[in-house]
C-alpha positions as CSV (number, residue, x, y, z in Angstrom):
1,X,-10.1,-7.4,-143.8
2,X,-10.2,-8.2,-147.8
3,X,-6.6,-7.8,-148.5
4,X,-5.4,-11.2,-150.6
5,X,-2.2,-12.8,-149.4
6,X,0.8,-15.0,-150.6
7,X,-1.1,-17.9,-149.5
8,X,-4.8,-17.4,-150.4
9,X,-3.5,-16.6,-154.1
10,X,-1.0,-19.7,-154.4
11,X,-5.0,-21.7,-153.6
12,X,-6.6,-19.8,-156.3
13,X,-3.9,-20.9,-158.4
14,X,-4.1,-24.3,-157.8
15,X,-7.8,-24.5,-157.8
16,X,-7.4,-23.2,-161.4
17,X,-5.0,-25.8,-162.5
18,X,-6.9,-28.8,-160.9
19,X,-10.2,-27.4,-162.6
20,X,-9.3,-26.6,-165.9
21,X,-5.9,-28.1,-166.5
22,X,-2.6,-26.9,-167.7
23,X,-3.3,-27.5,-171.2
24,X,-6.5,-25.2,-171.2
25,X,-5.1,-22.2,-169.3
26,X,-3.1,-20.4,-172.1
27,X,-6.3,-20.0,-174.1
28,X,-8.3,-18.9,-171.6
29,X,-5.6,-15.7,-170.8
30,X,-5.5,-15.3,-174.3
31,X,-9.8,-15.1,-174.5
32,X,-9.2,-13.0,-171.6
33,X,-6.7,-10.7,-172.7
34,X,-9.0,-10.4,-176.2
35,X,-12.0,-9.7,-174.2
36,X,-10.2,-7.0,-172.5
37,X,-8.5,-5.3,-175.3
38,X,-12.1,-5.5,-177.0
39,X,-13.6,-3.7,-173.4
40,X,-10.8,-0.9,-173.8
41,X,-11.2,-0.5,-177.7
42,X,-15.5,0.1,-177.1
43,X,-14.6,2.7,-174.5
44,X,-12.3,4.7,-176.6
45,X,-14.7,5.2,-179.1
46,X,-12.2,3.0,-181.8
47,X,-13.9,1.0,-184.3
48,X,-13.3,-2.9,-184.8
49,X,-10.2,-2.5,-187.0
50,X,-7.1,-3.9,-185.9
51,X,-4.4,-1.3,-184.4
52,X,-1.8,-3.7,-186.5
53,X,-3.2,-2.6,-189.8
54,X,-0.3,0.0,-191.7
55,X,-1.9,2.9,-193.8
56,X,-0.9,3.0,-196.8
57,X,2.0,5.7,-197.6
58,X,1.3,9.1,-199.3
């Protein structure tokens, strides 16, 4: 009992799509995937700084 299969996740996927659309999809991930790093970042203790930010060179 609980474990997702092939075919109960192939229906999530195209409940997605008929609800929100192919065009809408990427930027939600990409809200998602911010939203996460964000989560990870409070947890660690790190401030709001970006980790692609160089130091400058001594």
């Amino acid at each position: 009992m609980g474990g997702l299969g092939a075919p109960e996740i192939i229906l999530i996927i195209i409940a997605i799509l008929l609800l929100f659309g192919g065009k809408k999809i990427p930027e939600l991930m990409r809200g998602l995937g911010k939203g996460v790093k964000e989560f990870k970042d409070a947890q660690n203790g790190e401030s709001n700084t970006s980790t692609t930010e160089e130091k400058p060179k001594a």
